[in-house]
RODO-2510 file (C-alpha; in nm, 4 decimals, decimal comma):
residues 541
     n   res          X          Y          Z
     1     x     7,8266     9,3175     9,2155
     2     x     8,1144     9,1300     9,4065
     3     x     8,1744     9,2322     9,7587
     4     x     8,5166     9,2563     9,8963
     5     x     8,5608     9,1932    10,2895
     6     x     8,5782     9,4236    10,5921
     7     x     8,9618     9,3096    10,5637
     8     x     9,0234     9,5041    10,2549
     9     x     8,8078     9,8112    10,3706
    10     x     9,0336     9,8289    10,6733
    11     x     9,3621     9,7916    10,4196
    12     x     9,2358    10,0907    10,2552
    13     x     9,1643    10,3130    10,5279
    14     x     9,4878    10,2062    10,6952
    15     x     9,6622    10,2617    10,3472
    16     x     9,5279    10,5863    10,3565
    17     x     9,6569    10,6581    10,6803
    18     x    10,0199    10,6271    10,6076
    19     x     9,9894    10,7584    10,2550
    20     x     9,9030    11,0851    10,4584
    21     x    10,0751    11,0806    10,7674
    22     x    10,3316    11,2974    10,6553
    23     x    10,1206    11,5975    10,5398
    24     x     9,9575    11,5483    10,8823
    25     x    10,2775    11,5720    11,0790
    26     x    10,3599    11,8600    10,8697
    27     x    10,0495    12,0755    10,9061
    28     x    10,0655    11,9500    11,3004
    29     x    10,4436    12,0661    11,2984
    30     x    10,3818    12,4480    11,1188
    31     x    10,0878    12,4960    11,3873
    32     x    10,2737    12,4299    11,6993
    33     x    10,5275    12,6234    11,5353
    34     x    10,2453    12,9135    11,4952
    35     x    10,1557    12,8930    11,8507
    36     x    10,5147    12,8596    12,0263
    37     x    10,6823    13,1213    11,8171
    38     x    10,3813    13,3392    11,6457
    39     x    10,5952    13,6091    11,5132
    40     x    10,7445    13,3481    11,2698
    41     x    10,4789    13,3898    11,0611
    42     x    10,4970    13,7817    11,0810
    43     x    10,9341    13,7914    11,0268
    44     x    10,8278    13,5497    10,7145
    45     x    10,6031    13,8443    10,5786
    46     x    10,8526    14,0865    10,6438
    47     x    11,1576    13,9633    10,5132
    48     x    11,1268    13,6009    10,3093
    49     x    10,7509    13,5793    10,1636
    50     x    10,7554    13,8738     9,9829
    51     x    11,0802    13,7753     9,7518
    52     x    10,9727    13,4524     9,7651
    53     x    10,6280    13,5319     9,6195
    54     x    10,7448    13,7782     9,3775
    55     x    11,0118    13,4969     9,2334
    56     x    10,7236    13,2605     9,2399
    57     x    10,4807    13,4079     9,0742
    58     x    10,7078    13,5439     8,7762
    59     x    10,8306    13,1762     8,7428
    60     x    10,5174    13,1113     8,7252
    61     x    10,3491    13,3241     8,4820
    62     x    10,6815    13,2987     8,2329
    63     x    10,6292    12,9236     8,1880
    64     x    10,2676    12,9460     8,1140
    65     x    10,3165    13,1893     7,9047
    66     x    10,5918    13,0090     7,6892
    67     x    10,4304    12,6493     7,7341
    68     x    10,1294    12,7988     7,6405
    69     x    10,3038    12,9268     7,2856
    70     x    10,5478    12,5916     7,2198
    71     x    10,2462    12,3701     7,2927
    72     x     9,9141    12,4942     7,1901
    73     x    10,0372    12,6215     6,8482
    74     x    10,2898    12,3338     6,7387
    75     x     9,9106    12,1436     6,8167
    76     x     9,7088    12,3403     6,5817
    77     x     9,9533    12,2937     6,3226
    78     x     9,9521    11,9762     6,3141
    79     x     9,5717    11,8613     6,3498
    80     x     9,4887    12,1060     6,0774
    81     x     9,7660    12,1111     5,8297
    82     x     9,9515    11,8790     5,6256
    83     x    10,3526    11,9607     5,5838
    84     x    10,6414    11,8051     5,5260
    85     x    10,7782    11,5935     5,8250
    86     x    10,3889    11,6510     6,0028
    87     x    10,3993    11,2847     6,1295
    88     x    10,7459    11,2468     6,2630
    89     x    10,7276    11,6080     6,4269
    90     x    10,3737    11,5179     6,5920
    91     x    10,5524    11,2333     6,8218
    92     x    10,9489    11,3713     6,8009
    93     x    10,7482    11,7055     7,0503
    94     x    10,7004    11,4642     7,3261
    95     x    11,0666    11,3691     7,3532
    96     x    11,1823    11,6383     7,5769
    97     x    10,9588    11,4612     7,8808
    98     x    11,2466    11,2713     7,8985
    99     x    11,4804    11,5130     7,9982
   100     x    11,5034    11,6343     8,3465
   101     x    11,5171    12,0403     8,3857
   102     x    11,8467    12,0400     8,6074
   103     x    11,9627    11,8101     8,3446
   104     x    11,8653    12,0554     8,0981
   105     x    12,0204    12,3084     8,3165
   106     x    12,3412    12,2171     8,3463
   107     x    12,3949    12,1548     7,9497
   108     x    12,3238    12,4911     7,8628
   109     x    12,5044    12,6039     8,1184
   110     x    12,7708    12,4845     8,0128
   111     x    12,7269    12,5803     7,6251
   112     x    12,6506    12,9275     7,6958
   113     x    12,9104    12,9821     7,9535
   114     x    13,1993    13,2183     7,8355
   115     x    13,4330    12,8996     7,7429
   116     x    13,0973    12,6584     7,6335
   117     x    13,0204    12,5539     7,2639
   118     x    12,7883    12,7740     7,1864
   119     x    12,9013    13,0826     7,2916
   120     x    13,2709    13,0349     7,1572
   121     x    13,0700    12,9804     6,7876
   122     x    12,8555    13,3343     6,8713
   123     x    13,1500    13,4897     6,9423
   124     x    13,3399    13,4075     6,6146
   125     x    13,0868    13,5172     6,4350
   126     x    13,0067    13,8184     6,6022
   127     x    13,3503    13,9440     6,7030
   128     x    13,5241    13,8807     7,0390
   129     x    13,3388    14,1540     7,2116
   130     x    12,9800    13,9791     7,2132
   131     x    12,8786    13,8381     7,5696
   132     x    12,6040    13,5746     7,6007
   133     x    12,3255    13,6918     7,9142
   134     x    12,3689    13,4728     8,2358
   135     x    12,1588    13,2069     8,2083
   136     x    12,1696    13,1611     8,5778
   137     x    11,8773    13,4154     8,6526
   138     x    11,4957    13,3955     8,6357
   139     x    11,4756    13,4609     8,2684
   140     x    11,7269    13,1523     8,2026
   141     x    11,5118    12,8848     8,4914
   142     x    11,1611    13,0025     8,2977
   143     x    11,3511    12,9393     7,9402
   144     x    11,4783    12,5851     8,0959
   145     x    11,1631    12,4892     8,2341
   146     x    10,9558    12,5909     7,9697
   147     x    11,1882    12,3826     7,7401
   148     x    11,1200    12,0178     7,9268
   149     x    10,7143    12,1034     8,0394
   150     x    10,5409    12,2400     7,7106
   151     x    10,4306    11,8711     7,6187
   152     x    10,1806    11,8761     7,8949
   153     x    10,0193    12,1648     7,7082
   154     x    10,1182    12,0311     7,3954
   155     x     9,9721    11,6398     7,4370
   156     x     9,6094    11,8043     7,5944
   157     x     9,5817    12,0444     7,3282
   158     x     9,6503    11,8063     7,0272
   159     x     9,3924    11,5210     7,1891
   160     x     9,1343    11,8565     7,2144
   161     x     9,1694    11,9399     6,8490
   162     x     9,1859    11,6005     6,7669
   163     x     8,8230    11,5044     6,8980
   164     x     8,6603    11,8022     6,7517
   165     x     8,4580    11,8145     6,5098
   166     x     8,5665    11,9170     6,1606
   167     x     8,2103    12,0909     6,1163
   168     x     8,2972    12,3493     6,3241
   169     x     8,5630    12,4911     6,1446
   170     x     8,3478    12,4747     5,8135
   171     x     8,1080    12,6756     5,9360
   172     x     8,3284    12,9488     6,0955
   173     x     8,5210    12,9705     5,7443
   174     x     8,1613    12,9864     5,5668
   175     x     8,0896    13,2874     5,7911
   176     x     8,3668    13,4587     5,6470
   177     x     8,6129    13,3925     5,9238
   178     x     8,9506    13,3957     5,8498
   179     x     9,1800    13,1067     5,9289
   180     x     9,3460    13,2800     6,2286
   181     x     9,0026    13,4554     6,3782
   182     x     8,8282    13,1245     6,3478
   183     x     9,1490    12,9821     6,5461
   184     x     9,1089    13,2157     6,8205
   185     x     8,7309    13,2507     6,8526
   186     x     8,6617    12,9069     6,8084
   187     x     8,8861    12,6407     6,8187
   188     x     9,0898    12,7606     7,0878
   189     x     8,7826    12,8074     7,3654
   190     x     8,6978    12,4880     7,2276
   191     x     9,0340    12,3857     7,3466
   192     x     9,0281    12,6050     7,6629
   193     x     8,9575    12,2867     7,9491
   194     x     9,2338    12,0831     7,7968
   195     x     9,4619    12,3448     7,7602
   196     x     9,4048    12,4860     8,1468
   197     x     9,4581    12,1178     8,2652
   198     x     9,7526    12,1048     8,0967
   199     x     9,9164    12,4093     8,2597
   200     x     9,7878    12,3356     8,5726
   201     x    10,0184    12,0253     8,5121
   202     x    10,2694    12,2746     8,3578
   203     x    10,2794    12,5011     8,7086
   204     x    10,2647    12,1614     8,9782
   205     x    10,6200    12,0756     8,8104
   206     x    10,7558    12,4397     8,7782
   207     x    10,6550    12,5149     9,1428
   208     x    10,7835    12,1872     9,2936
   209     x    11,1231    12,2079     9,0740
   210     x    11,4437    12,1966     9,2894
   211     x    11,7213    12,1211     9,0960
   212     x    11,6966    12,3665     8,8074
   213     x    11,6487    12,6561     9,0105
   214     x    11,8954    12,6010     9,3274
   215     x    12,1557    12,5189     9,0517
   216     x    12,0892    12,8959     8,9124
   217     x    12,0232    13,0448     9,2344
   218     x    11,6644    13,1444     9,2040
   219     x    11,4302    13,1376     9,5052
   220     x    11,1207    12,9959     9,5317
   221     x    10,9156    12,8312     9,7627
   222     x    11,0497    12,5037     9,6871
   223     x    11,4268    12,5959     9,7112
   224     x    11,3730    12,8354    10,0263
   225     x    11,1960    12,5581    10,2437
   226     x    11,5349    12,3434    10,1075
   227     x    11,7915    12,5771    10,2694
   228     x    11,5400    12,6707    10,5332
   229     x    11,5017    12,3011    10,6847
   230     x    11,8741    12,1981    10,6056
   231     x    12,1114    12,4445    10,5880
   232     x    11,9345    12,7049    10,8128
   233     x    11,8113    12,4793    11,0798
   234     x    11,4461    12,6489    11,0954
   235     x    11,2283    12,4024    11,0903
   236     x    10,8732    12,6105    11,1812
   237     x    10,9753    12,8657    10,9380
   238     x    11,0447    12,5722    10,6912
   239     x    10,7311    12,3961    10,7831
   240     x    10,5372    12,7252    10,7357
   241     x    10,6332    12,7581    10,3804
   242     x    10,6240    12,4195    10,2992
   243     x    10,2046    12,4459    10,3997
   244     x    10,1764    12,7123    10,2403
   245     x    10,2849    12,6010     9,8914
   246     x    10,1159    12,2370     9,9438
   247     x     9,7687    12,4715     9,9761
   248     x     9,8876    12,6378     9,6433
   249     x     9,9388    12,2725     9,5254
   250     x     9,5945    12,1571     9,6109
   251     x     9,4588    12,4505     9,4250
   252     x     9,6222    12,3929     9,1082
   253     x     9,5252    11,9939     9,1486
   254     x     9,1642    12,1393     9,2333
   255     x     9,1574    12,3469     8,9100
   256     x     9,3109    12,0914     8,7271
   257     x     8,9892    11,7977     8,7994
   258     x     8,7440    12,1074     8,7379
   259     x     8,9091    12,1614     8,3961
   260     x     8,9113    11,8492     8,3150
   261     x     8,5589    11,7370     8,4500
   262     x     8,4296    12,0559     8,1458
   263     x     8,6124    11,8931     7,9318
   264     x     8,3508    11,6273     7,8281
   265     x     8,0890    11,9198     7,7615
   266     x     8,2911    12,0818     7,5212
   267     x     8,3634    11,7397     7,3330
   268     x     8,2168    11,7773     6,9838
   269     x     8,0918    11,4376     6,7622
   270     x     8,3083    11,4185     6,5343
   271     x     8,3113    11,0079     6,4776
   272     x     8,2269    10,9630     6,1393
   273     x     8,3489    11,2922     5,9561
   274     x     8,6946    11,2860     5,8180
   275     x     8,9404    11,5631     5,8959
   276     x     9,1234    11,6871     5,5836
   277     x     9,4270    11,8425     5,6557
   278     x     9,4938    12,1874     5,4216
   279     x     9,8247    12,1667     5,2438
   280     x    10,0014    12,4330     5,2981
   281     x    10,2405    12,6908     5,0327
   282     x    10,6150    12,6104     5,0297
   283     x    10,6609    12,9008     5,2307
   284     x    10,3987    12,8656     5,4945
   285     x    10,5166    12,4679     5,5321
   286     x    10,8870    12,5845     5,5856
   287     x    10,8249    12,8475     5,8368
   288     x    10,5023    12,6085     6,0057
   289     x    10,7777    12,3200     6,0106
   290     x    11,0028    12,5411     6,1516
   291     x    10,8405    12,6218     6,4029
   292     x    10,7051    12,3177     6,5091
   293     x    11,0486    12,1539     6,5304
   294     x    11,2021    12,4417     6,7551
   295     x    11,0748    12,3278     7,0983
   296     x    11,1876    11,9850     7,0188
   297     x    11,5391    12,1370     6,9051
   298     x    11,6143    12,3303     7,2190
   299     x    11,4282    12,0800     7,4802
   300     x    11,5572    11,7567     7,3533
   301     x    11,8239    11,7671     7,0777
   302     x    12,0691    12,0678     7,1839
   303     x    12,0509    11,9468     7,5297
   304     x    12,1853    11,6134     7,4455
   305     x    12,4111    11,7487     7,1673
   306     x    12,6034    11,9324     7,4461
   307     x    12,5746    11,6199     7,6866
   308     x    12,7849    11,4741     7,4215
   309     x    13,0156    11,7275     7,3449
   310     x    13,1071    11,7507     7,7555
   311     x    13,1249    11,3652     7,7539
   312     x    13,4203    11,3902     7,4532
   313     x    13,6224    11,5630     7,7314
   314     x    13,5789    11,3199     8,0173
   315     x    13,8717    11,2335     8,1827
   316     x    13,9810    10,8408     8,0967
   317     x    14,0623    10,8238     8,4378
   318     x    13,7193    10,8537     8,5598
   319     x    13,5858    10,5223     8,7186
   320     x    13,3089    10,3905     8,4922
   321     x    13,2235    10,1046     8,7363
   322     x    13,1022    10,4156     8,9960
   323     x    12,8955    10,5479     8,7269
   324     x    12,7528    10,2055     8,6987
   325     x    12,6601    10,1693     9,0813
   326     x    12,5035    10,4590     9,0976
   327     x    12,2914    10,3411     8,8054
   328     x    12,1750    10,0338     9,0002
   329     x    12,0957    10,1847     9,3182
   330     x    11,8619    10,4272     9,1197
   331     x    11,7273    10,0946     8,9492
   332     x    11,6859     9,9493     9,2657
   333     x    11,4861    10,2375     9,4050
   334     x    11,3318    10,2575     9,0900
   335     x    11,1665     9,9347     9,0382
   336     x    11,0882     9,8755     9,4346
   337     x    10,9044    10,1612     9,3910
   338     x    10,7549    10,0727     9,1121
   339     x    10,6841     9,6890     9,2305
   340     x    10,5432     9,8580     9,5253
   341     x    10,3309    10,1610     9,3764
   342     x    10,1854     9,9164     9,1355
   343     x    10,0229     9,5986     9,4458
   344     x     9,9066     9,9563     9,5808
   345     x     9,7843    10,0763     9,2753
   346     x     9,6051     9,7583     9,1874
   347     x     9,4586     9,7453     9,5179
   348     x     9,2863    10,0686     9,5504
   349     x     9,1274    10,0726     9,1664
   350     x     9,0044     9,7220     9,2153
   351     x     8,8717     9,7813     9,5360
   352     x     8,6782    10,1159     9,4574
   353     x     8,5969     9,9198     9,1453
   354     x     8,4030     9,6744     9,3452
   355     x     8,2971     9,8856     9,6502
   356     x     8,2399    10,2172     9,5168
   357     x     8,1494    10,4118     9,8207
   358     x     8,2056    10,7987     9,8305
   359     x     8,4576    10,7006    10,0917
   360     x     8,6535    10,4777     9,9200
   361     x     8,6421    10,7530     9,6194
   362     x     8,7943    11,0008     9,8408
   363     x     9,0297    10,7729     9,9477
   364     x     9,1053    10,6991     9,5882
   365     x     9,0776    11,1112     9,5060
   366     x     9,3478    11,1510     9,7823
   367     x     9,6139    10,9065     9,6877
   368     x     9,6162    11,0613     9,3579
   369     x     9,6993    11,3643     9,5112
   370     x    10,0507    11,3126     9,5940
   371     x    10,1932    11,3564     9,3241
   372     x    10,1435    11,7123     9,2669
   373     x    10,3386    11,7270     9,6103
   374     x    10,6976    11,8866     9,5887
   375     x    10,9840    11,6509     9,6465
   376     x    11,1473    11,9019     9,9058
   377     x    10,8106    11,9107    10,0948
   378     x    10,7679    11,5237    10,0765
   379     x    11,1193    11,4574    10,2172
   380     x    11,0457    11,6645    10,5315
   381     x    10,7346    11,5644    10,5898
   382     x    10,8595    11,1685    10,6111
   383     x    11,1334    11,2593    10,7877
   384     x    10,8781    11,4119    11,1208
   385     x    10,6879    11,0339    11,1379
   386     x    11,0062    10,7841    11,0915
   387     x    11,2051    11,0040    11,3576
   388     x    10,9553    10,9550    11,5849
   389     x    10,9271    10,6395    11,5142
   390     x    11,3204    10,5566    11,5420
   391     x    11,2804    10,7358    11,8776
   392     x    11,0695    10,5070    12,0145
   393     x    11,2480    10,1754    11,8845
   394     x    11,5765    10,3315    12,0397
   395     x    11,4479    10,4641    12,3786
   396     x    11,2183    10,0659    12,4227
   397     x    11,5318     9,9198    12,3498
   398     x    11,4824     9,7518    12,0418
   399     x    11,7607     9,6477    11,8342
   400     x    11,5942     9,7749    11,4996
   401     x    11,7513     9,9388    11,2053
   402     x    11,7023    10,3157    11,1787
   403     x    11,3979    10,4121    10,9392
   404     x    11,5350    10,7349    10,8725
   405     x    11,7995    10,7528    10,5639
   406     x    11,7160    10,3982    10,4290
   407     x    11,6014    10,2498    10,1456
   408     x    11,2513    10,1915    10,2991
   409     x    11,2116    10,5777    10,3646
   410     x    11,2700    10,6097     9,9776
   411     x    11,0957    10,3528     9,8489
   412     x    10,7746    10,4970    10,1249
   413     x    10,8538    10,8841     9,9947
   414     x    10,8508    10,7474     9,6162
   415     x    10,5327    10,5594     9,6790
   416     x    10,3258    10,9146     9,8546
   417     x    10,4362    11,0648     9,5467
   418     x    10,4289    10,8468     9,2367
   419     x    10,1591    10,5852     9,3573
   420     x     9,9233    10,8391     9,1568
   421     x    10,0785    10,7465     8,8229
   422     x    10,0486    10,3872     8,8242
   423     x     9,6870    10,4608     8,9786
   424     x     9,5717    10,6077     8,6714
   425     x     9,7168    10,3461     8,4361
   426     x     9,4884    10,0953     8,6222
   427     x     9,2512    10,2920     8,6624
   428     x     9,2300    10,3297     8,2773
   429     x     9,2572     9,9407     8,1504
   430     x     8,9945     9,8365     8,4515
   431     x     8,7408    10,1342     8,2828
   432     x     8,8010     9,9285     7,9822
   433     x     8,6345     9,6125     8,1147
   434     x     8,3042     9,5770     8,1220
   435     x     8,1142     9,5356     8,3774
   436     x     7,9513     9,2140     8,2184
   437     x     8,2914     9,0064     8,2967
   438     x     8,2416     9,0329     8,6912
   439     x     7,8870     8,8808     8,6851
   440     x     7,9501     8,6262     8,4871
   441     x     8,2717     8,5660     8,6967
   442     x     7,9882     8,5693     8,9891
   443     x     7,7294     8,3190     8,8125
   444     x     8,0355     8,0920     8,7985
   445     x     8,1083     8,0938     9,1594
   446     x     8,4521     8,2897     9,1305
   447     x     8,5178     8,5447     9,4579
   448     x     8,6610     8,8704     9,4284
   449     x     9,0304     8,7852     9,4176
   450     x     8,9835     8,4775     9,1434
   451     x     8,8166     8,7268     8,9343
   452     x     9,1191     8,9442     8,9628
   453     x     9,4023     8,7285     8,9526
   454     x     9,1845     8,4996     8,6730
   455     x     9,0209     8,7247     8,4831
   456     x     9,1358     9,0956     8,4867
   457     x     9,5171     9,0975     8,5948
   458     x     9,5525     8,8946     8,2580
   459     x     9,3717     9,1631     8,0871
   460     x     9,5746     9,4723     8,2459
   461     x     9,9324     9,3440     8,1783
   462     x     9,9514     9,6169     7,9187
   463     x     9,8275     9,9156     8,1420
   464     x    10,0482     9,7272     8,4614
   465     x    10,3328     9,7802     8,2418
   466     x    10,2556    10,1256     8,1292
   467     x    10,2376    10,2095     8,5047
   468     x    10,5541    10,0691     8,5998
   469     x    10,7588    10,2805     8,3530
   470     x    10,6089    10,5450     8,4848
   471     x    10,6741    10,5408     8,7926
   472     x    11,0048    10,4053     8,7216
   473     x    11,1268    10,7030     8,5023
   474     x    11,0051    10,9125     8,7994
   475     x    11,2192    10,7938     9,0355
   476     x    11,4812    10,7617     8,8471
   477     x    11,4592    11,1657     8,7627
   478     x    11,3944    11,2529     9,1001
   479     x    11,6270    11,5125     9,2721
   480     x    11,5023    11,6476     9,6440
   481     x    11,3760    11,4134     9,8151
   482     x    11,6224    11,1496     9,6764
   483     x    11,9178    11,3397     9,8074
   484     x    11,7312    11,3843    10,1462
   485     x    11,6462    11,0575    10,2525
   486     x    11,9246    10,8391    10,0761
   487     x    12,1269    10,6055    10,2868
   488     x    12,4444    10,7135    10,3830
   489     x    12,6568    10,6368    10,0602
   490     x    12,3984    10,5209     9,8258
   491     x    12,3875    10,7837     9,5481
   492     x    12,1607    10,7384     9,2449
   493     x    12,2029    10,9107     8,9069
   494     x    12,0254    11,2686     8,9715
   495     x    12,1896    11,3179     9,3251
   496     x    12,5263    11,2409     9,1524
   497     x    12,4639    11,4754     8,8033
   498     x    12,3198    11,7426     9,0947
   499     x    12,6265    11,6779     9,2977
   500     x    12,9001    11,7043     8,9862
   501     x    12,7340    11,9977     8,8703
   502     x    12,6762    12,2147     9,2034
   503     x    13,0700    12,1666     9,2764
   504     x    13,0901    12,3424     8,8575
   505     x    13,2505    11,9739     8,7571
   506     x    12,9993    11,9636     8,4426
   507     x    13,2178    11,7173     8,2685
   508     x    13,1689    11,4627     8,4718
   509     x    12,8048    11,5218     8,5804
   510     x    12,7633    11,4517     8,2002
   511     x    12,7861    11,1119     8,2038
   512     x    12,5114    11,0061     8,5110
   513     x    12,2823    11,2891     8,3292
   514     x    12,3304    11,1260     7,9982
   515     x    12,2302    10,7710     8,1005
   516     x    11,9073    10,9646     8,2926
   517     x    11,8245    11,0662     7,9766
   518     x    11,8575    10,7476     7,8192
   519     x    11,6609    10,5356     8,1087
   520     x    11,3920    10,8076     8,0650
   521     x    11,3426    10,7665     7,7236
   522     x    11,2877    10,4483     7,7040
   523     x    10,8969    10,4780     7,8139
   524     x    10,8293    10,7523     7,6604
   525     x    10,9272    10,6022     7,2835
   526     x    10,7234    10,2830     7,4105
   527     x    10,4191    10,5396     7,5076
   528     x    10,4848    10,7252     7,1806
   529     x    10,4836    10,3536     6,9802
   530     x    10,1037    10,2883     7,1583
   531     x     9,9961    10,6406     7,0974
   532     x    10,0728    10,5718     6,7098
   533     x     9,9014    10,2584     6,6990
   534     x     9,5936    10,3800     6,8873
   535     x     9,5347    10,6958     6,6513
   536     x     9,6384    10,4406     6,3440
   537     x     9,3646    10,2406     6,4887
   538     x     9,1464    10,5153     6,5213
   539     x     9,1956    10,6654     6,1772
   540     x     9,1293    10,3398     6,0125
   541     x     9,4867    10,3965     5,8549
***
């Protein structure tokens, strides 16, 4: 085995280090907090927590009850049946990852409002007395969210029904169960680790989720420690709740790796045995099809339908070359963070690759964990370390540029958070190289670094590349901590689109949440393209 140097040990641990500083300052911060003031904690139970909780939790168990329905049935449908339009609906459900859920918010906002598209149509159909609900409530944030998350569910479900084996089915059926008992009694447990993993996914976004729900005024954890910190000016109260939901986080990320570690014991052999499809009867195709294409309808294809229709009534006037500077500052951020993320990335997979320790694994395990962090969190906890340190640079004198509200503090906040992403891209191409290609890199006299700048970096340029786009649709869709730590004039597309829209101007906060759309989408079509080939592959088709 090749044997990297005490050098890149001490990277990793220092790595580490800075990767978590923030959390540390934060936790530090809410328990001097506790001991200076401890009847924050106690006012917090009295007045916030409780609303806070009960707002939380009903966000909460909406979504997973609607992602659970829009992603776990559309699933089943597919593996099992053959209808008309099957193939192109199987990929066209992952499209609404590339919409944002304030994005989403504001365009049906705007359609249902009392003047929008669709509820002008409702109303002259149903007379001029009919009144669309308020979408700006709990009901409409868990309907919004649930639109733009259910392909977590969805894309873990499908790749759990996909690797079963047909044989199981056959048997319940030959036992006289019927097509929907043998759905719930056996495919579906079957099912059950993928499907928990994916709304553990499902509930990390929904709980850390900013724009969405401070646009319709609902408050959770995420948008309390928001106004708390900034607008309020409490920052042990803020630093109180922020702990508290980054322990809820952990949990959920906790569940999540148990999930998915069952998994593998619930994997059935099914290499070999073909999967026939049953054709379904006119009737059940139209209303299976139907049904399958509504959660791509309302989280992808209305959303951008109204986009449209707001963009018709732009005003001329409006400078396009803005629109375009805010589009390159968020690719700037974007692919620094991304160019960053991925050294990073590289780094830590090839090192516990080569030195695989238990603590370089938990180093590794902890790295990954940032991304299930809330942007809102994130942004305060970088802002405790880089004050500090632009204390110390003033009060010594040095003539140093201020950390705080720069690019760097982005690009470090994007890197905490998204660093996971392009982790697990590596992570996946190096698990595809064997083992064998290292020692006979070491019979032929090549150190650790030849063998990865030689031998596997050439190798990975399609998982490097998948990592990049992810991180750099992340970025670009990222709202809190974005508007945060930004420099002073230096908007991006999401703090713009948030900005247009929070002032009501949803015109003109179409046109930087249009081309959000359109930057997102671009990696998820690639992703979709290699996800086709790889189950073409697979199929032998």
């Amino acid at each position: 085995m090749l044997t990297l140097g005490i050098r890149s040990r001490v990277s990793a641990g220092l790595l580490a280090a800075m990767l978590l500083l923030p959390f540390c300052c934060l936790a530090g911060m809410a328990l001097v907090g506790l001991y200076s003031a401890p009847d924050v904690l106690l006012h917090l139970m009295s007045t916030t927590l409780p609303g806070l909780l009960f707002q939380t939790l009903g966000l909460a168990l909406g979504v997973m009850v609607l992602t659970s329905t829009m992603g776990v049935l559309p699933a089943w449908w597919i593996t099992t049946h053959e209808f008309p339009g099957r193939r192109w609906i199987e990929w066209l459900l992952i499209l609404p990852l590339a919409m944002p859920s304030y994005v989403i918010a504001y365009a049906y906002t705007d359609a249902l409002q009392f003047s929008g598209l669709f509820s002008t149509l409702l109303r002259s159909l149903l007379g001029l007395q009919f009144r669309m609900p308020d979408i700006r409530s709990l009901t409409g944030a868990i309907l919004v969210l649930s639109f733009v998350l259910y392909p977590y569910v969805y894309l873990l479900a499908r790749a759990s029904f996909l690797a079963r084996s047909p044989s199981l089915m056959d048997a319940a059926r030959s036992l006289g169960y019927s097509a929907t008992r043998a759905f719930l009694q056996v495919a579906l447990p079957v099912a059950r680790p993928a499907w928990v993993a994916g709304l553990a996914l499902v509930l990390m976004e929904a709980l850390s989720e900013f724009g969405a729900l401070a646009y319709f005024g609902v408050q959770t954890f995420t948008t309390a420690i928001f106004n708390t910190w900034l607008n309020l000016g409490d920052r042990a109260s803020a630093a109180l709740l922020s702990v508290m939901l980054l322990l809820m986080m952990l949990g959920l990320i906790v569940a999540e790796g148990r999930a998915r570690g069952r998994a593998q014991f619930y994997t059935q052999s099914g290499k070999g045995q073909t999967m026939v499809r049953s054709r379904l009867k006119p009737l059940q195709a139209a209303v299976v099809m139907t049904l399958c294409t509504l959660p791509f309808l309302l989280g992808f294809v209305l959303p951008v339908m109204f986009l449209l229709v707001l963009l018709q009534h732009v005003d001329t006037s409006i400078d396009w070359a803005r629109s375009l500077a805010w589009a390159k500052h968020s690719a700037i951020l974007g692919f620094s963070a991304a160019g960053v993320s991925l050294v990073l990335a590289v780094f830590l997979s090839y090192l516990k690759r080569q030195q695989p320790q238990r603590w370089i694994q938990t180093v590794h395990r902890l790295v990954a964990l940032g991304y299930g962090v809330p942007g809102a969190i994130l942004a305060i906890a970088i802002l405790l370390p880089l004050a500090f340190v632009d204390r110390f640079t003033f009060e010594m004198g040095w003539s140093l540029p201020a950390l705080t509200g720069s690019v760097v503090a982005l690009v470090y906040a994007y890197n905490v958070r998204f660093t996971s992403a392009a982790l697990q891209a590596v992570d996946a191409g190096l698990n595809q190289i064997t083992r064998h290609i290292d020692e006979s890199a070491r019979v032929l006299g090549r150190t650790a670094r030849q063998v990865l700048w030689q031998v596997h970096l050439p190798i990975l340029r399609g998982p490097l590349a998948t990592g990049v786009l992810l991180v750099l649709v992340d970025v670009v869709k990222e709202l809190p901590a974005t508007l945060v730590l930004r420099p002073f004039d230096f908007d991006t597309l999401a703090v713009k689109a948030y900005q247009f829209a929070a002032d009501e101007r949803l015109t003109e906060a179409a046109v930087p949440s249009l081309l959000i759309v359109l930057v997102a989408l671009v990696p998820i079509l690639l992703l979709m393209r290699q996800g086709a080939r790889q189950q073409q592959s697979g199929t032998g088709h």
